[in-house]
C-alpha positions in Angstrom: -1.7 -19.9 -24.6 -5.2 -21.5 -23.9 -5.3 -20.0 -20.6 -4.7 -16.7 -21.7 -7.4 -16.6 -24.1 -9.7 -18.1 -21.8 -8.8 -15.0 -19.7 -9.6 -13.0 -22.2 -12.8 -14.0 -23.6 -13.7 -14.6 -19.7 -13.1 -10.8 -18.9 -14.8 -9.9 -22.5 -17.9 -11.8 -21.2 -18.0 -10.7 -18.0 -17.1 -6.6 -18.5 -20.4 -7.5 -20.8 -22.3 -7.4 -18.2 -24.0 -4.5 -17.6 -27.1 -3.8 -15.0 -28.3 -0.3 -15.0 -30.4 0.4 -11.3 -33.6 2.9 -12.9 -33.4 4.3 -9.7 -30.1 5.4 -9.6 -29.8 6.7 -13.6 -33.3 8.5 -14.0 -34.5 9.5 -10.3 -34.0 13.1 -10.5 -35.6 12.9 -14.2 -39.3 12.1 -13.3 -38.9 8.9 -14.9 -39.4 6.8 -11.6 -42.3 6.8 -9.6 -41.9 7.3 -5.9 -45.4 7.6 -5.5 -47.7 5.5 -4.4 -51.3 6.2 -5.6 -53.4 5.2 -2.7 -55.0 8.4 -1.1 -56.7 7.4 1.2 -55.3 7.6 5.0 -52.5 9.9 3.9 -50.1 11.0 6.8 -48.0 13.8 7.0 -45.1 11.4 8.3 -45.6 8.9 5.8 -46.8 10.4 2.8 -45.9 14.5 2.8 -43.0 14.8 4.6 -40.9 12.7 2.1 -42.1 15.3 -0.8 -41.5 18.4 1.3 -38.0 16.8 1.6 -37.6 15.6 -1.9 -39.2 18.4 -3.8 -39.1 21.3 -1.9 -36.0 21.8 -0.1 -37.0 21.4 3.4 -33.9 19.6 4.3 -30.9 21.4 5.9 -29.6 22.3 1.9 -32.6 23.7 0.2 -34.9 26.3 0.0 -37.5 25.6 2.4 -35.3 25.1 5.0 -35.9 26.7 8.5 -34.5 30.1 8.6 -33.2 30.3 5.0 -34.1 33.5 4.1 -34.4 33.7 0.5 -37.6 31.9 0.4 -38.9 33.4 3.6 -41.0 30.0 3.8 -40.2 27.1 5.9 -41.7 23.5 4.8 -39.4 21.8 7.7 -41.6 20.6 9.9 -45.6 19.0 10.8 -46.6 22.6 11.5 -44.8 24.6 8.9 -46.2 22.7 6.7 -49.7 22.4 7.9 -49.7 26.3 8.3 -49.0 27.1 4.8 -51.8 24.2 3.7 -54.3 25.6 6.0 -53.8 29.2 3.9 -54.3 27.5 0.6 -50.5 28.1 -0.1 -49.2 25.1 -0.3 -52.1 23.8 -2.7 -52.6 26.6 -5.1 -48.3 26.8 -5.2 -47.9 22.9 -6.4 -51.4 22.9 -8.9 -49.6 26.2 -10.2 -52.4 28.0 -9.5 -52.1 31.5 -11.1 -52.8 33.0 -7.7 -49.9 31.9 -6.2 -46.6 31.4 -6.9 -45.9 28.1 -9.3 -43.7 25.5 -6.6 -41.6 23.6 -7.6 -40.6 26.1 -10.5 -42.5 26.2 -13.5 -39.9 23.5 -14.9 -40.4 21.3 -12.1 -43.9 20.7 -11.6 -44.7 17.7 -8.9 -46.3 14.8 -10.5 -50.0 14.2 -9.9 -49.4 11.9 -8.0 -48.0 13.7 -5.2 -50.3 16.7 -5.8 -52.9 14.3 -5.0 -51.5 13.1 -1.9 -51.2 16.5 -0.5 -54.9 17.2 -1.7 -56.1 14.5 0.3 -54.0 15.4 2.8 -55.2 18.5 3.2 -59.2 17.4 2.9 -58.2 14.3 5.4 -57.5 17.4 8.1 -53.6 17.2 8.2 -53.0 14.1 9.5 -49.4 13.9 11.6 
């Protein structure tokens, strides 16, 4: 009988134990950062093409994708992207700039974080 109630107040301790991974729960929510501040030396590699991915859709499922011809805009590679920056585009579309169209949506504006990495990005002359 002592065994058994060891058991159970063993598996009552132990299903106790709960870890939530931030991460995992709230990444999609805004609530973690996945930017790093530091502007200076940004890289397209490093620093914009993990946003393009992320936020805009340039993967092989999104919106920015190449050939995906609803957004007529494709954010999947070094030039793509520096071809839309060097228009302004890309800059006035993720400050939501009333001249251009608000990207993300209006619901889904980047943080400033990673507004400022594409600024300096763009002033740094587009590094690959």
């Amino acid at each position: 009988m002592k065994i058994r109630i060891s058991i159970v107040i063993l598996s009552l301790f132990l299903s106790a134990c709960y870890y939530d991974n931030l991460d995992e729960l709230h990444a999609d929510k805004g609530l973690v950062s996945d930017c790093n501040d530091d502007t200076t030396a940004v890289t397209y590699t490093r620093d914009i093409k993990p946003i393009m991915l992320n936020n805009c859709g340039s993967d092989n499922s999104g919106c920015h994708q190449a050939g995906n011809l609803i957004s007529q805009i494709s954010l999947s590679t070094y030039n793509d992207v520096s071809a839309v920056a060097l228009t302004g585009q890309l800059l006035g579309a993720v400050t939501h700039d009333p001249n251009y169209k608000p990207m993300p949506n209006v619901d889904d504006k980047l943080s400033d974080c990673k507004i400022n990495k594409i600024s300096a990005w763009i002033n740094q002359g587009l590094v690959e």
